[in-house]
C-alpha positions as CSV (number, residue, x, y, z in Angstrom):
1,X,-11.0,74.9,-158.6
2,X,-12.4,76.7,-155.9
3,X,-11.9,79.2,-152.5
4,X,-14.3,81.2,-150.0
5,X,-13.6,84.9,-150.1
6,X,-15.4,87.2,-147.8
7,X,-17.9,90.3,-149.8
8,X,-16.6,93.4,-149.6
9,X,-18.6,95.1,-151.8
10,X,-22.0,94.0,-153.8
11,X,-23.9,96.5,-155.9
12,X,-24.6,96.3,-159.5
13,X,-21.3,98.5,-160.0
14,X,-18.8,96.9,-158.1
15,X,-18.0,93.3,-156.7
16,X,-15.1,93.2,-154.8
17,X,-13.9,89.8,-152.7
18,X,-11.3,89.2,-150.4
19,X,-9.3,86.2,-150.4
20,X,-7.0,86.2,-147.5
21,X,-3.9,84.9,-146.8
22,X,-3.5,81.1,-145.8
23,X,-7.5,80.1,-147.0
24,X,-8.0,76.7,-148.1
25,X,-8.4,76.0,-152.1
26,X,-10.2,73.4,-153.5
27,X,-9.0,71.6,-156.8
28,X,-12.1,69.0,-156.9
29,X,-11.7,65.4,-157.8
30,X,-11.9,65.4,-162.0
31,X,-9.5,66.6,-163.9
32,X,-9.0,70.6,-164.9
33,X,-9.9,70.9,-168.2
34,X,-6.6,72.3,-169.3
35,X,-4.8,69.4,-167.5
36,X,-3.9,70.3,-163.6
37,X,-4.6,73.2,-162.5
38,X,-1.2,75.7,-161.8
39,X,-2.3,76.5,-158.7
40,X,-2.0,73.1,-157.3
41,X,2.2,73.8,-157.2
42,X,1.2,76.5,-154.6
43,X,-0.5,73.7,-152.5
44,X,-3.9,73.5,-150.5
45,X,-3.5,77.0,-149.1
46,X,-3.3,80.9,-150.9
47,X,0.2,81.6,-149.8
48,X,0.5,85.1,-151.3
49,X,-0.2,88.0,-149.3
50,X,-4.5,88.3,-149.2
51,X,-5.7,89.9,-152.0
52,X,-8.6,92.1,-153.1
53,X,-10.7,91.4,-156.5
54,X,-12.3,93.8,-158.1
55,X,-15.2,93.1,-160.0
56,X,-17.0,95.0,-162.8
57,X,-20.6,92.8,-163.7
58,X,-20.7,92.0,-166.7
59,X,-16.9,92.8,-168.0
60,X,-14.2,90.1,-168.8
61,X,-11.6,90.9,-166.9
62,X,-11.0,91.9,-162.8
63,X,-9.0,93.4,-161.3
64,X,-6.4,92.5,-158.0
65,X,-5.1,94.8,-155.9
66,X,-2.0,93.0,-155.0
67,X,0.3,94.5,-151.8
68,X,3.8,93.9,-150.3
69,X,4.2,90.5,-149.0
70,X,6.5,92.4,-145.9
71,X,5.0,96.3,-145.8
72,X,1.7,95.9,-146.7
73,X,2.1,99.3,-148.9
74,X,0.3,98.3,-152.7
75,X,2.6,97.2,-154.8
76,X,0.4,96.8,-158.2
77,X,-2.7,96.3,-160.1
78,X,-3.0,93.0,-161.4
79,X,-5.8,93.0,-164.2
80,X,-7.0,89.2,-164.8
81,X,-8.6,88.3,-167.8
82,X,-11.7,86.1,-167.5
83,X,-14.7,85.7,-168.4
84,X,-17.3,88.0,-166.5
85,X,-18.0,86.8,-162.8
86,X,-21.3,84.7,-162.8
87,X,-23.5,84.4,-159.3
88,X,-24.2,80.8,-158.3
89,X,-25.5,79.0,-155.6
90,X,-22.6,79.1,-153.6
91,X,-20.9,82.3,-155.1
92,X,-19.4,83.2,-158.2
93,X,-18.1,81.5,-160.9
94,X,-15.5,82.5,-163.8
95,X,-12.9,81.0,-165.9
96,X,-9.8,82.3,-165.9
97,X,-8.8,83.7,-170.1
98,X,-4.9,83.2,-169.1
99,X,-3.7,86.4,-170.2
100,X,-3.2,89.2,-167.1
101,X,-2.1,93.0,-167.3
102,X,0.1,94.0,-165.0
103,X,0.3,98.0,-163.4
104,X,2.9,99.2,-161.5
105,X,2.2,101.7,-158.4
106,X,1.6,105.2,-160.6
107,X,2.6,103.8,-164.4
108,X,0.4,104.7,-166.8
109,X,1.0,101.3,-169.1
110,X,0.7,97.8,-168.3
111,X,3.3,94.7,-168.9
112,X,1.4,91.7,-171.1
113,X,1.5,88.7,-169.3
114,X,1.3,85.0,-170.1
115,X,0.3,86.1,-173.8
116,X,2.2,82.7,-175.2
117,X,0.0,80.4,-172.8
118,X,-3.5,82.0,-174.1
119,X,-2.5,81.4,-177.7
120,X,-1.1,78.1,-176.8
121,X,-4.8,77.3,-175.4
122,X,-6.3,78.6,-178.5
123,X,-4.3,76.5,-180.6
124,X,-5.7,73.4,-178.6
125,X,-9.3,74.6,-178.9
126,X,-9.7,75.5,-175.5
127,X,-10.8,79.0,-177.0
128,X,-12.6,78.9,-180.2
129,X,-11.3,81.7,-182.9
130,X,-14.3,84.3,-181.9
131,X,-13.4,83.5,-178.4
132,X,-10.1,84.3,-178.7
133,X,-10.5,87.5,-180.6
134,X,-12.7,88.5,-178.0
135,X,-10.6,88.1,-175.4
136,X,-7.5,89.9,-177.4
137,X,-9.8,92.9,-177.8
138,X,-11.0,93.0,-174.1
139,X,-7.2,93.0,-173.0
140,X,-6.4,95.4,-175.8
141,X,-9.1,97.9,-174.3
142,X,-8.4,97.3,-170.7
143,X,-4.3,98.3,-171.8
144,X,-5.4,101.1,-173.8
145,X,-7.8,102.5,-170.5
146,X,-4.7,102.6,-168.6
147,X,-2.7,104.5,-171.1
148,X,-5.2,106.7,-171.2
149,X,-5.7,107.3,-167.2
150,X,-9.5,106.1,-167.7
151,X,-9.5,103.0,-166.4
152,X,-13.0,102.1,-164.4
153,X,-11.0,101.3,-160.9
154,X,-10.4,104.2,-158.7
155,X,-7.1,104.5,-157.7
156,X,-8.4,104.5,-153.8
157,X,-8.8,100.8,-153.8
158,X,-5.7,100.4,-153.6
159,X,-5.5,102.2,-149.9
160,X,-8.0,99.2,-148.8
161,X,-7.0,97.2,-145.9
162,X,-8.7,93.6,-144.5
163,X,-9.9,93.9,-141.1
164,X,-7.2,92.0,-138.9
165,X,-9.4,89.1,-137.9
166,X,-10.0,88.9,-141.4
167,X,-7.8,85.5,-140.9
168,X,-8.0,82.6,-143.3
169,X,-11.0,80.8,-144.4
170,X,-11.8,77.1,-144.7
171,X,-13.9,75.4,-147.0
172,X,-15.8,74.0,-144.7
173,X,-16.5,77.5,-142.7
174,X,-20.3,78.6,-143.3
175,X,-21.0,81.7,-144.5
176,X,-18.7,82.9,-147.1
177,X,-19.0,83.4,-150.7
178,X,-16.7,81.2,-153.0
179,X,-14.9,81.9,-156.2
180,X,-15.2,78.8,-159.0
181,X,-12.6,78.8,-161.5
């Protein structure tokens, strides 16, 4: 699967992307490797508010900053667990680890999410047993950061907004940087 976002930020700190509301996704001709790929029940287009990703090089995890679909006001910090972001010839590339960490506006703990699908993966080999326990730790550490208050993300990302004519992007446009997952 694939979709352009636009750079925000490139530095050996930080990569953060934009994908905006309404862009085009790709889902490719072959089969996903975990059979089809959920996003396909969203259809050809992000319909979720746009959203920034947050990027740490070399970590296994990013992080979204996800906003009101109506107000625009952040709503939460959606930490995704993957493996780290990759530059390729068109972009980036990662593969999403299934479990995500979700932070309310202020909380200092995170809900588990989709925990039962990442061990359902393991248990079909899609993850092998060092895999997985790799994965388990980097969520454990992420989770324990934000207990903590010392997660790597400044808060002010959150106060971000895309440029209005930041509109959707096509697949076909030139110029953009895409996401492969």
């Amino acid at each position: 699967m694939r979709y352009p976002v636009r750079v925000v930020a490139d530095s050996p700190r930080l990569v953060a992307l934009y994908l905006s509301q309404g862009t085009e996704l790709g889902f490719g001709k072959g089969p996903f490797s975990w059979g089809p790929h959920p996003w396909q029940q969203i259809g050809d287009r992000w319909q979720s508010p746009g959203v920034l990703q947050l990027h740490r090089p070399g970590q296994g995890h990013s992080v979204w900053v996800l906003k009101d679909p109506v107000t625009g006001a952040f709503r939460q910090w959606y930490v995704n667990l993957e493996a780290p972001l990759q530059r390729s010839g068109t972009g980036f590339s990662t593969l999403d680890h299934e479990i995500d960490l979700l932070v309310a506006e202020g909380a200092s703990d995170c809900r588990w999410k989709d925990v039962e699908k990442f061990e359902l993966r393991v248990r079909e080999g899609h993850f092998s047993p060092r895999e997985a326990a790799s994965i388990r730790a980097e969520a454990t550490r992420v989770a324990r950061s934000i207990a903590e208050g010392t997660q790597w993300w400044p808060p002010s990302w959150s106060w971000w907004q895309a440029p209005d004519d930041w509109g959707p992007l096509s697949l076909q446009t030139k110029n953009w940087a895409g996401i492969r997952i």
